[in-house]
Biopython code that builds the backbone (N, CA, C, O; Angstrom):
import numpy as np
from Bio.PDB.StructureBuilder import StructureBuilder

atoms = [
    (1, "UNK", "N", (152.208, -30.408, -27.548)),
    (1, "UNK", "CA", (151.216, -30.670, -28.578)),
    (1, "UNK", "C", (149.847, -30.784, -27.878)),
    (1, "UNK", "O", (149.703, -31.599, -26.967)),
    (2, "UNK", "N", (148.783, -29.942, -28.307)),
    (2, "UNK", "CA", (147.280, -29.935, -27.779)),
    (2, "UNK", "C", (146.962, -31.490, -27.932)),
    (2, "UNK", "O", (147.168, -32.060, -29.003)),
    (3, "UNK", "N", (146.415, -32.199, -26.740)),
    (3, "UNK", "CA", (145.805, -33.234, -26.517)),
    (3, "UNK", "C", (146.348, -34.578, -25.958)),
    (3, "UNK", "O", (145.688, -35.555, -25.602)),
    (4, "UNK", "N", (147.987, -34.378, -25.958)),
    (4, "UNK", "CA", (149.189, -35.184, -26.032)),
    (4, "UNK", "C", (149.171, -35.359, -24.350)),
    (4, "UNK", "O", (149.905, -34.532, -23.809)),
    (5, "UNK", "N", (148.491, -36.255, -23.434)),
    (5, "UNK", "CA", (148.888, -35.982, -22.096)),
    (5, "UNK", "C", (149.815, -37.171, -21.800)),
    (5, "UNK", "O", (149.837, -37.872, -20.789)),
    (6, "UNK", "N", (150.612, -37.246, -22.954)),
    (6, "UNK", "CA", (151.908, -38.106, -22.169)),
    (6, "UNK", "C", (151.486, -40.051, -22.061)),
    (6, "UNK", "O", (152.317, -40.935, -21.854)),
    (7, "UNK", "N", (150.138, -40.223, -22.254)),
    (7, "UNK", "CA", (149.754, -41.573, -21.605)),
    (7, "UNK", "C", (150.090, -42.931, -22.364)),
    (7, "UNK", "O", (149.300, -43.302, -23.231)),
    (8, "UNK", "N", (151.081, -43.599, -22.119)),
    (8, "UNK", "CA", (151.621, -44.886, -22.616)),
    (8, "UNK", "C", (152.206, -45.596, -21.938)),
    (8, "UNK", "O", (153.392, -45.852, -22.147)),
    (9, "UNK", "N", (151.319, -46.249, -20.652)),
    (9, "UNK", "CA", (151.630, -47.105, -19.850)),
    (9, "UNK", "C", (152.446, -48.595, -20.163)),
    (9, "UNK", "O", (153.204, -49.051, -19.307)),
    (10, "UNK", "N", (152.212, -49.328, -21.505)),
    (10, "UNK", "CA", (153.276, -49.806, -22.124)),
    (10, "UNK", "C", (154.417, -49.824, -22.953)),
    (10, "UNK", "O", (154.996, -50.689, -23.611)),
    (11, "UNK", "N", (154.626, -48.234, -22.663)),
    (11, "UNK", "CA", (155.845, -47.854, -23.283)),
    (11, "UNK", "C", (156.000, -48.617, -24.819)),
    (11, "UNK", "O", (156.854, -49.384, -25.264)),
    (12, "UNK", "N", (154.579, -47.945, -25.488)),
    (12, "UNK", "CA", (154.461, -48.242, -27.072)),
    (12, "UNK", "C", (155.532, -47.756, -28.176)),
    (12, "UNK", "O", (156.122, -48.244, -29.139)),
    (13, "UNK", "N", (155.442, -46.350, -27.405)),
    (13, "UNK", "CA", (155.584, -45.114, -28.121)),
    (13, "UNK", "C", (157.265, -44.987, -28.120)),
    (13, "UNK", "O", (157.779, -44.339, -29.032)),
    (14, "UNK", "N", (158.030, -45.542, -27.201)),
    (14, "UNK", "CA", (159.704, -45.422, -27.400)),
    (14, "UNK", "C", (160.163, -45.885, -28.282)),
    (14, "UNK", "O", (159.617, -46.845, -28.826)),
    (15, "UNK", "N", (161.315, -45.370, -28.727)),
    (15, "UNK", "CA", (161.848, -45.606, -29.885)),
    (15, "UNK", "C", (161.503, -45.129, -31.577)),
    (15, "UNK", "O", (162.191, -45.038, -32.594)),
    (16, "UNK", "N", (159.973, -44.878, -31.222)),
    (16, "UNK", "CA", (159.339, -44.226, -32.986)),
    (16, "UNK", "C", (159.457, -42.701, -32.922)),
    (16, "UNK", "O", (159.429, -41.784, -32.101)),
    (17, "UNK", "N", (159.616, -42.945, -34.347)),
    (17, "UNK", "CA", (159.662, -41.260, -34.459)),
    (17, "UNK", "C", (158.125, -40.806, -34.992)),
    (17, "UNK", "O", (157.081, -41.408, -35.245)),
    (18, "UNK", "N", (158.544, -39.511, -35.016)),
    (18, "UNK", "CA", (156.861, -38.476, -35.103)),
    (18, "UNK", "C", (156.321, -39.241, -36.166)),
    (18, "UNK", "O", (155.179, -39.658, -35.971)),
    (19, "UNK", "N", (156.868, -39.531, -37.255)),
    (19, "UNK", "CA", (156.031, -39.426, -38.622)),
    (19, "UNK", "C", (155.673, -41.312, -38.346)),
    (19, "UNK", "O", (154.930, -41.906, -39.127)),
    (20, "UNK", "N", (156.354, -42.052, -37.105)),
    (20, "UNK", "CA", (156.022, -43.538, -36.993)),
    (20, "UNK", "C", (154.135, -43.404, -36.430)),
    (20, "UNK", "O", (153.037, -43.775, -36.847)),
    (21, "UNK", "N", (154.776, -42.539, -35.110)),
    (21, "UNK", "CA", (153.461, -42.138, -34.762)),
    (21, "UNK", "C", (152.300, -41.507, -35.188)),
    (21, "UNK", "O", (151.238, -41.675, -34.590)),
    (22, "UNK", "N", (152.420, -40.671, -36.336)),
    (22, "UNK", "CA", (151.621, -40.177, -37.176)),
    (22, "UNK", "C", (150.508, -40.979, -38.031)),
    (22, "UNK", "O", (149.323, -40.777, -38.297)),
    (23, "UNK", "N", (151.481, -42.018, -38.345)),
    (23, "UNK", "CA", (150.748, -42.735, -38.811)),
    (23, "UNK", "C", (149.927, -44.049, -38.300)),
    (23, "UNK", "O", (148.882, -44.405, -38.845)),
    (24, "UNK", "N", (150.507, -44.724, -37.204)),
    (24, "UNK", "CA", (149.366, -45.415, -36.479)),
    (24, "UNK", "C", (148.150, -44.659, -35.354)),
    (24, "UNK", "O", (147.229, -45.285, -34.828)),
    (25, "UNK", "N", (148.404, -43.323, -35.183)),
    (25, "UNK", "CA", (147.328, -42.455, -35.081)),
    (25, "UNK", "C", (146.781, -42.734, -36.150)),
    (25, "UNK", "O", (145.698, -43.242, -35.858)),
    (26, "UNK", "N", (146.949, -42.682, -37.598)),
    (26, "UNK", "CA", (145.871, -42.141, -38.196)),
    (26, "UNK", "C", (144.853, -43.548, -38.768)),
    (26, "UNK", "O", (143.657, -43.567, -39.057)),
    (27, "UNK", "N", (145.904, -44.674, -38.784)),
    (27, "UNK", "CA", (145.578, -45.748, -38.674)),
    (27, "UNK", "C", (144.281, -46.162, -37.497)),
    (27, "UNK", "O", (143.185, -46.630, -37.801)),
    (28, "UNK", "N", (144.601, -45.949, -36.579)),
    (28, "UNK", "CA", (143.655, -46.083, -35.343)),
    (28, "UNK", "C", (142.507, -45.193, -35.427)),
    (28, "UNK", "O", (141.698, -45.400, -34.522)),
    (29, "UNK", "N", (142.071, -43.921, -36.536)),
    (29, "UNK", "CA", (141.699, -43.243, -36.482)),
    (29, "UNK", "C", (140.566, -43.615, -37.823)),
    (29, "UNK", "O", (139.363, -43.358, -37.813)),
    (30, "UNK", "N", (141.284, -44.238, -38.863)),
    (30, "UNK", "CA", (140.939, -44.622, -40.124)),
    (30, "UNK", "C", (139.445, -46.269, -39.153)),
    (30, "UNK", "O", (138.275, -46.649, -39.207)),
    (31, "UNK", "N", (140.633, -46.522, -38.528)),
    (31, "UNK", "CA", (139.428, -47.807, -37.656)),
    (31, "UNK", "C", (138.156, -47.575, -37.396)),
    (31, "UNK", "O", (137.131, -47.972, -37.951)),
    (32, "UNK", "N", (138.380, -46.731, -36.282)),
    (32, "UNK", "CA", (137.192, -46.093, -35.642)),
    (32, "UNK", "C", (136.391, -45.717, -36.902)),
    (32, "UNK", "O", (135.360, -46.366, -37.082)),
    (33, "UNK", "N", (136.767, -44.590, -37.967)),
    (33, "UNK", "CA", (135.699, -44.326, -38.868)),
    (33, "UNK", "C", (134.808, -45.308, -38.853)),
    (33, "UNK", "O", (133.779, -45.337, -38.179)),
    (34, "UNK", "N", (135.389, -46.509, -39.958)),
    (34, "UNK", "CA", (134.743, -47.700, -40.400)),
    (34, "UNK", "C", (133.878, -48.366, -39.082)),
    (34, "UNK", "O", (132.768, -48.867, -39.266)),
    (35, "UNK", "N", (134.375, -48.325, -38.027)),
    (35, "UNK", "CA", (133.531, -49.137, -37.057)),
    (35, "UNK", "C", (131.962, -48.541, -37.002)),
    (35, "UNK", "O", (130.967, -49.262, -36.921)),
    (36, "UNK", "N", (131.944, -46.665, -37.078)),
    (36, "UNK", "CA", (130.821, -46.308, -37.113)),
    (36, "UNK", "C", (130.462, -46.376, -38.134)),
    (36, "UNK", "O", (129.257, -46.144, -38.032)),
    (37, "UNK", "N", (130.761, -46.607, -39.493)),
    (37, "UNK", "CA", (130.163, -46.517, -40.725)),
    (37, "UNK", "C", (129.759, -48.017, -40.455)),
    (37, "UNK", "O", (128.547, -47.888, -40.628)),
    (38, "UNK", "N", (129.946, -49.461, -40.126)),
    (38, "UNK", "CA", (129.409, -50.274, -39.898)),
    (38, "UNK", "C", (128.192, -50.332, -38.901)),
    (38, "UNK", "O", (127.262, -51.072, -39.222)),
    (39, "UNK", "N", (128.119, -49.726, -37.893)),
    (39, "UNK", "CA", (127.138, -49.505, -36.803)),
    (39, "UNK", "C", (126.078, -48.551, -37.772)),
    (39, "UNK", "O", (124.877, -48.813, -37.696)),
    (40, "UNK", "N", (126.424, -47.707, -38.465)),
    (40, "UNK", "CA", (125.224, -47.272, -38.989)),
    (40, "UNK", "C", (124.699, -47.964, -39.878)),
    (40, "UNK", "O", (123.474, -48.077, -39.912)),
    (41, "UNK", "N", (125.512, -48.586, -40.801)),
    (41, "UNK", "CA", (124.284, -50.084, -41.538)),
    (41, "UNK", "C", (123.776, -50.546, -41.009)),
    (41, "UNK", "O", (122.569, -50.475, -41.236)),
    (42, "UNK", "N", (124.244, -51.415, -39.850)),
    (42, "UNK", "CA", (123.490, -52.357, -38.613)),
    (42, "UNK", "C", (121.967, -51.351, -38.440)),
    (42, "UNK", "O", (120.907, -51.653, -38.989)),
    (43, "UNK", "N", (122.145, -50.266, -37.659)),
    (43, "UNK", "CA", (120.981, -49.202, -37.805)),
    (43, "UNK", "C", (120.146, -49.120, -38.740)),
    (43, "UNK", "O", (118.951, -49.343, -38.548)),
    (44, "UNK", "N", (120.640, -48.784, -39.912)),
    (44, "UNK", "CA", (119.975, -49.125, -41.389)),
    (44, "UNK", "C", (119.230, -50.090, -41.986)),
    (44, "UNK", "O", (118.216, -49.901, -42.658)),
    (45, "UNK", "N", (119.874, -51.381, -41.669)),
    (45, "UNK", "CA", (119.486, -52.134, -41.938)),
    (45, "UNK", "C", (118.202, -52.628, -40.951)),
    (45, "UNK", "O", (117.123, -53.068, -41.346)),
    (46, "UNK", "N", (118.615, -52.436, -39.616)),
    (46, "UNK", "CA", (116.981, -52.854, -38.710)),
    (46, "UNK", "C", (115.847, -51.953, -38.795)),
    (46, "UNK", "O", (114.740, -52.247, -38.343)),
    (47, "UNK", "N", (116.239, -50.370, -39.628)),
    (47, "UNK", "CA", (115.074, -49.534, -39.883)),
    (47, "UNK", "C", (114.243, -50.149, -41.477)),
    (47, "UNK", "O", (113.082, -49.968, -41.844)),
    (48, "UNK", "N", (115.116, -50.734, -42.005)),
    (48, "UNK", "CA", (114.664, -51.018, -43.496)),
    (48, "UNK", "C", (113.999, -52.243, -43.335)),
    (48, "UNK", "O", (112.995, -52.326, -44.043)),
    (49, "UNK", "N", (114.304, -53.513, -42.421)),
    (49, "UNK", "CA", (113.669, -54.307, -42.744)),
    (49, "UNK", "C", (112.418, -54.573, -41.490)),
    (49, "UNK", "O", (111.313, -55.080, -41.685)),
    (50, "UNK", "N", (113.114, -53.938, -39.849)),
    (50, "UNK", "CA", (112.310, -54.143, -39.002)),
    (50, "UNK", "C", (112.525, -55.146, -38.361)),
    (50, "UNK", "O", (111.800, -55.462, -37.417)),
    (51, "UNK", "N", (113.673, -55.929, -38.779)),
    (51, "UNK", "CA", (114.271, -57.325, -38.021)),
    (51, "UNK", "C", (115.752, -56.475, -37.193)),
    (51, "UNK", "O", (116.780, -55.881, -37.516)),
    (52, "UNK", "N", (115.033, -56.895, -35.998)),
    (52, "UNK", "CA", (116.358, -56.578, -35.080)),
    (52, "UNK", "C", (117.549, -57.350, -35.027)),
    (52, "UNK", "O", (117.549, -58.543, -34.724)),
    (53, "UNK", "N", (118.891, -56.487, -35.407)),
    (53, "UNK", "CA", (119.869, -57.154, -35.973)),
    (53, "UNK", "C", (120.167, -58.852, -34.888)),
    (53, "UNK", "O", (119.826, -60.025, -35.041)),
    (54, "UNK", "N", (120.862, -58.189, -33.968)),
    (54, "UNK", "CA", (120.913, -59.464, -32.968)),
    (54, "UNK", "C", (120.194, -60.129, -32.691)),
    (54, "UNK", "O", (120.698, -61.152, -32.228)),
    (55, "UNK", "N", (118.729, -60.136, -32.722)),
    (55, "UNK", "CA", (118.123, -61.205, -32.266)),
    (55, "UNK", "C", (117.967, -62.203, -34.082)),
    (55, "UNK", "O", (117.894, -63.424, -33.944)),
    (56, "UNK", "N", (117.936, -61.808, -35.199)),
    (56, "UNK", "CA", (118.624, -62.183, -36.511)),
    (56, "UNK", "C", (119.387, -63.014, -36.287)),
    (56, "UNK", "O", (119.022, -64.169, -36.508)),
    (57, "UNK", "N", (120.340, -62.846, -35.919)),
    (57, "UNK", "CA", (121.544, -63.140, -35.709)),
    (57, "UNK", "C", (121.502, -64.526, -34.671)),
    (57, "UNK", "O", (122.256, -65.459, -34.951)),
    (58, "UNK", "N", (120.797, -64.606, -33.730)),
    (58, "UNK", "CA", (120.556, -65.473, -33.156)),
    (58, "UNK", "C", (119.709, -65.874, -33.688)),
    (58, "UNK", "O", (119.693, -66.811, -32.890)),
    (59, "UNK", "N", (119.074, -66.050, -34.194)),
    (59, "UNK", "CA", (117.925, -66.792, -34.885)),
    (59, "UNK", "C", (118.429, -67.565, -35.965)),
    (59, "UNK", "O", (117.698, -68.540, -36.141)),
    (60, "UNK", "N", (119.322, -67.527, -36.710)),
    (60, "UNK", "CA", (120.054, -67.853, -37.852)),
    (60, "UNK", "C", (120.956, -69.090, -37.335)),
    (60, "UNK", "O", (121.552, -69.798, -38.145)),
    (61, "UNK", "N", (121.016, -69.285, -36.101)),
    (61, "UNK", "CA", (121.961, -70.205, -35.750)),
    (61, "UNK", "C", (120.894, -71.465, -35.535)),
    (61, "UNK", "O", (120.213, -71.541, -34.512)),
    (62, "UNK", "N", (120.827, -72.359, -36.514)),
    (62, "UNK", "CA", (119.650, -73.183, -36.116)),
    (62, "UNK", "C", (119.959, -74.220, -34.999)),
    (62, "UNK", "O", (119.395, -75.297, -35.194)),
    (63, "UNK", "N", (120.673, -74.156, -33.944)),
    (63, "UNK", "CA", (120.432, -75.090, -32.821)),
    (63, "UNK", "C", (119.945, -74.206, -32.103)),
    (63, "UNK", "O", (119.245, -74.581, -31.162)),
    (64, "UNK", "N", (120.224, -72.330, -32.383)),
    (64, "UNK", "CA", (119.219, -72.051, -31.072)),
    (64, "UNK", "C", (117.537, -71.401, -31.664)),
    (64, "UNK", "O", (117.152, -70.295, -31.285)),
    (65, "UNK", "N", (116.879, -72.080, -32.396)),
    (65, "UNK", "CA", (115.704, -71.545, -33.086)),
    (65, "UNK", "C", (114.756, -71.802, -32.056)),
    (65, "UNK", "O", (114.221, -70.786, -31.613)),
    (66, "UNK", "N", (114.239, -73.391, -31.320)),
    (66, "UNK", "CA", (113.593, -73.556, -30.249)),
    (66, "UNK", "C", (114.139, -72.559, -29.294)),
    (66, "UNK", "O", (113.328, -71.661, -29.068)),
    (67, "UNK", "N", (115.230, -72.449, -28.686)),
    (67, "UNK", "CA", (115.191, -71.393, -28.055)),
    (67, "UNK", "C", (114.981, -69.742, -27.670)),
    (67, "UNK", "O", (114.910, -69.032, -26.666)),
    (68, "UNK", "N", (114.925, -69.608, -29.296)),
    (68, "UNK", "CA", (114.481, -68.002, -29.557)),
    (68, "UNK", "C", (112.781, -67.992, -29.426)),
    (68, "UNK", "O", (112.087, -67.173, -28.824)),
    (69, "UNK", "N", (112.390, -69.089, -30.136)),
    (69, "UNK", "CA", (110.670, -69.042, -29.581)),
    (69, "UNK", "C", (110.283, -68.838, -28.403)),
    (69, "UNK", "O", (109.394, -68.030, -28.134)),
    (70, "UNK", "N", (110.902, -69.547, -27.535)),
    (70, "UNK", "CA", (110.995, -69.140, -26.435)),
    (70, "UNK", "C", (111.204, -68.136, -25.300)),
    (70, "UNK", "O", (110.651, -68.051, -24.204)),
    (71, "UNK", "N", (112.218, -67.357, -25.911)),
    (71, "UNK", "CA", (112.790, -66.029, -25.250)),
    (71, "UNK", "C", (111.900, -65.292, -26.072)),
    (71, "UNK", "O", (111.472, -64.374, -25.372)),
    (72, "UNK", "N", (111.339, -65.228, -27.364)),
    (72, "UNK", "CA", (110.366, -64.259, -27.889)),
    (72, "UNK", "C", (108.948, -63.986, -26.965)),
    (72, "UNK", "O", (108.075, -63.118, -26.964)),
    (73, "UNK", "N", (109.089, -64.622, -26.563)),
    (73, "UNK", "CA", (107.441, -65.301, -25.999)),
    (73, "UNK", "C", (107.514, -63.989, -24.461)),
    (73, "UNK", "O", (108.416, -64.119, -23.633)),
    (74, "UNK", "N", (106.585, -62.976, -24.334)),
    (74, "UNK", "CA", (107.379, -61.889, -23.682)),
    (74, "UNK", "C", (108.439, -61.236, -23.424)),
    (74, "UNK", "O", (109.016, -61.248, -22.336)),
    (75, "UNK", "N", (108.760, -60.643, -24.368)),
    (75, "UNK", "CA", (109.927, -60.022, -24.962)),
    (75, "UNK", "C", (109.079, -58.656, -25.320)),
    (75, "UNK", "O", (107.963, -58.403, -25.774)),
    (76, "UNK", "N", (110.601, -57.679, -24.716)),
    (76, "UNK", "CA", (110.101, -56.405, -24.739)),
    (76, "UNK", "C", (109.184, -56.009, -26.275)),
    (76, "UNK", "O", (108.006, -55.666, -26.365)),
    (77, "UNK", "N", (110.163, -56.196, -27.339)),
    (77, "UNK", "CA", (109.537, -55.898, -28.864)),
    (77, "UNK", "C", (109.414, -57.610, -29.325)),
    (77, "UNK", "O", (110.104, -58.230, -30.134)),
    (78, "UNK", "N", (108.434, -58.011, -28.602)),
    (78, "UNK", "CA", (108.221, -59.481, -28.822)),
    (78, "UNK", "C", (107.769, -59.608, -30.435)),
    (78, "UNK", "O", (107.951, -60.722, -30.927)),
    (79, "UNK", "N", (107.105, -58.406, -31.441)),
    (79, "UNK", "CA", (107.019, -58.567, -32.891)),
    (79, "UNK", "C", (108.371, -58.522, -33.690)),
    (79, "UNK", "O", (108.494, -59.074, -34.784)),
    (80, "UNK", "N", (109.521, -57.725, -32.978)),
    (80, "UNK", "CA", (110.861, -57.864, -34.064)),
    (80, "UNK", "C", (111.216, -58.992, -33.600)),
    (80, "UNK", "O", (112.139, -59.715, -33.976)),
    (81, "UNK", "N", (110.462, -59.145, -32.763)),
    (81, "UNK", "CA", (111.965, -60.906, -32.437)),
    (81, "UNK", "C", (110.675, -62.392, -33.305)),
    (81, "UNK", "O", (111.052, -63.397, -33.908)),
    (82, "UNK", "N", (109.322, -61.990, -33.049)),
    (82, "UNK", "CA", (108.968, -62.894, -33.830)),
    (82, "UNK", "C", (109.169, -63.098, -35.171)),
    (82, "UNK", "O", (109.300, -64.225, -35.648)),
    (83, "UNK", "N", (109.212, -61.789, -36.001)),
    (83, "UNK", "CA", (109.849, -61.800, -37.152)),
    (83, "UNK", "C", (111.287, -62.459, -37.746)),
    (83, "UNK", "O", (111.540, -63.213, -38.685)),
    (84, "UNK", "N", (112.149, -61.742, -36.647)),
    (84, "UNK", "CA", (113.313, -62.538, -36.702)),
    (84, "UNK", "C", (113.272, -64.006, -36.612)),
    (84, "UNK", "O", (113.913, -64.713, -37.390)),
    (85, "UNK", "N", (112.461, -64.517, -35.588)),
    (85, "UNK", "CA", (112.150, -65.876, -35.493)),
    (85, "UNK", "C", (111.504, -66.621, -37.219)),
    (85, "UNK", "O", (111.970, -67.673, -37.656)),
    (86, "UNK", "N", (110.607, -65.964, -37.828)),
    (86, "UNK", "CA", (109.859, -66.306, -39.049)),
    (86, "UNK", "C", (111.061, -66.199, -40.069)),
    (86, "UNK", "O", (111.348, -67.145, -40.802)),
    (87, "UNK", "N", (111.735, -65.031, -40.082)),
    (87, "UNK", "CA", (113.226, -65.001, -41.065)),
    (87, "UNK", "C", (114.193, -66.036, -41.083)),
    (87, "UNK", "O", (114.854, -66.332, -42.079)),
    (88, "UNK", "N", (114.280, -66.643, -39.860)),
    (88, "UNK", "CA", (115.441, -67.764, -39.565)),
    (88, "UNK", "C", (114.731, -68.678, -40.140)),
    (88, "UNK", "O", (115.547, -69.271, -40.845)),
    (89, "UNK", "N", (113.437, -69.296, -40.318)),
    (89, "UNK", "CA", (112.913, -70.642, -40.687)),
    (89, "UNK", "C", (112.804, -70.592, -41.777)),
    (89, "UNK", "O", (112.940, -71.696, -42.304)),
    (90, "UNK", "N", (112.470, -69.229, -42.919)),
    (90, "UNK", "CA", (112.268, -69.030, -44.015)),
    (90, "UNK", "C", (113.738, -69.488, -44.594)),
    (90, "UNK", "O", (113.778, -69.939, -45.739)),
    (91, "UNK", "N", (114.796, -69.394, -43.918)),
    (91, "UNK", "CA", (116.114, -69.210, -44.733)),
    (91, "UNK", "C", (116.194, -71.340, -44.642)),
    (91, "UNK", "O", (116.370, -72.162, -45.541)),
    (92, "UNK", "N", (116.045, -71.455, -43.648)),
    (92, "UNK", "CA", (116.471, -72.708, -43.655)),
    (92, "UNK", "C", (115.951, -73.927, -44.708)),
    (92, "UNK", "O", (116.421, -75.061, -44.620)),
]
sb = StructureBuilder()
sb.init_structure("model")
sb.init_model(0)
sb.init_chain("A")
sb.init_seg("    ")
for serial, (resi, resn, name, xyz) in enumerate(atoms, 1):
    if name == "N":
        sb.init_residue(resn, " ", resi, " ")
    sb.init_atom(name, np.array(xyz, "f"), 0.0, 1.0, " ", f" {name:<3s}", serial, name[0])
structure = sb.get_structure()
């Protein structure tokens, strides 16, 4: 079978038959989609609003808010992270 090089170092694959394997291929396959259809919202979403997701994300955690002022404070895109910084206080 094209692509099949044999590799199952924990001996997953013994005992199932084709159509077992068929389907957690496609399972594993169905994953991956969704993982990039999530990574492209993430994308989406920091082009739409201009708040960079992760530093959001850290900002939202209010024990580390003094500390994001801080790390903003020369920071490569020191305006998405100040924003992010202004988004976290607005919510609180």
């Amino acid at each position: 079978m094209p692509g099949d090089y044999g590799f199952d170092p924990l001996g997953l694959a013994k005992g199932k038959s084709t159509n077992d394997l068929k389907g957690i291929r496609m399972k594993e396959l169905n994953n991956g989609r969704m993982a990039m259809i999530a990574i492209a919202a993430m994308v989406g979403q920091e082009l739409n609003t201009g708040i960079n997701v992760l530093a959001g994300d850290a900002a939202l955690n209010q024990g580390e808010l003094s500390n994001l002022e801080a790390k903003c404070a020369g920071a490569v895109d020191e305006a998405a992270c100040s924003r992010a910084f202004e988004a976290a206080i607005a919510t609180l």
